[in-house]
C-alpha positions in Angstrom: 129.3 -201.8 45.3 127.3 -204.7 46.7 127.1 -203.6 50.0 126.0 -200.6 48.6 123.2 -201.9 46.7 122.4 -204.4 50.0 121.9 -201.2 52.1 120.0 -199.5 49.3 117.4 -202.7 49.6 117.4 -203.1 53.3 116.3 -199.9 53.8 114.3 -198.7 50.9 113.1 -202.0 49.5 109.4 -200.9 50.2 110.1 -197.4 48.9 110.8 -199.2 45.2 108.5 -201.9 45.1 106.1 -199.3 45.8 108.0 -197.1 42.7 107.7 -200.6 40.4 104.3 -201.3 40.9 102.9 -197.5 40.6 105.2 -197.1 37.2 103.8 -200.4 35.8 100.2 -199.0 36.3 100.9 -195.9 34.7 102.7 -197.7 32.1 98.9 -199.6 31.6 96.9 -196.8 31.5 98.5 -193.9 29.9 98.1 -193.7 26.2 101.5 -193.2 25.0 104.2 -195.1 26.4 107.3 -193.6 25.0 106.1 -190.3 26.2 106.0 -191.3 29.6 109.4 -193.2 29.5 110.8 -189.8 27.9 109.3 -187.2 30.0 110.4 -190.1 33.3 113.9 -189.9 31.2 114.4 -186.4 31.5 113.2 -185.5 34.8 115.5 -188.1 36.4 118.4 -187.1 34.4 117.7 -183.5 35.3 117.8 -184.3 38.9 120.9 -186.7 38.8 122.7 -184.5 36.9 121.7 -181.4 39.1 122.9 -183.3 42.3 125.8 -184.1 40.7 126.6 -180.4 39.9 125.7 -179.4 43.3 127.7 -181.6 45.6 130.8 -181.3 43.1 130.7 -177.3 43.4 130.3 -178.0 47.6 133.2 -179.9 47.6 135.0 -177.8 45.9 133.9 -173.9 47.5 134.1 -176.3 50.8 135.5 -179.2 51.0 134.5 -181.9 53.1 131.9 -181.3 55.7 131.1 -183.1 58.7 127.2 -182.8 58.7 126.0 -182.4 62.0 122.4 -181.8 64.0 121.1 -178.0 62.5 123.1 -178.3 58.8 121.8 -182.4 58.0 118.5 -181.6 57.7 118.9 -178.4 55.9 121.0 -180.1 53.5 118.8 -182.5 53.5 115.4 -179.9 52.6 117.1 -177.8 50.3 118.3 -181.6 48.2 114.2 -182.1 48.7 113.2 -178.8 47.6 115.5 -179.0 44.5 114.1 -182.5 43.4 110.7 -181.0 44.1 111.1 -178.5 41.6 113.1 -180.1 39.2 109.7 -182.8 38.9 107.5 -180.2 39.3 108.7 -178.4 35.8 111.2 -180.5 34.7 
C-alpha cells in the first residue's frame, strides 16, 4: 500500500497539488460550503462506485485481459468519457 501511494505521488503529485489548491479557492469563494462538499461527495462517489461496477462485471464476462496498443487507450477513453459524464450530470 505504500508503494502504491509513493507511485501515486511521483507521478501525479502536481496533478493534486493543483486539485488542493483549486478546491481551497472554491472552498473561499462559494457561498455555501456544505453544498459544495455534498454535491463534490456525490459525484466522486458516483464515479468510484461506477468504476467499481464496471471493471468487476469485465472481470467477470472476461476475465483478465492483457491490455495491449489498440484496446489501452480505448479502455482508457471510454473510463474518461464515463467520468466525464458522471461530473457533467452527476
Amino acid at each position: 500500500m505504500v508503494e502504491l501511494l509513493k507511485r501515486v505521488f511521483k507521478y501525479y503529485s502536481v496533478d493534486i497539488a493543483i486539485a488542493t489548491v483549486f478546491l481551497i479557492i472554491a472552498f473561499l469563494f462559494v457561498y455555501d460550503q456544505p453544498t459544495l462538499l455534498s454535491a463534490i461527495a456525490r459525484k466522486v462517489g458516483l464515479a468510484s462506485a461506477g468504476l467499481v461496477y464496471y471493471y468487476i462485471t469485465r472481470y467477470i464476462k472476461i476475465g483478465v485481459i492483457n491490455w495491449e496498443h489498440p484496446y489501452d487507450k480505448i479502455y482508457a477513453l471510454a473510463i474518461l468519457l464515463y467520468i466525464g459524464i458522471v461530473f457533467a450530470f452527476g
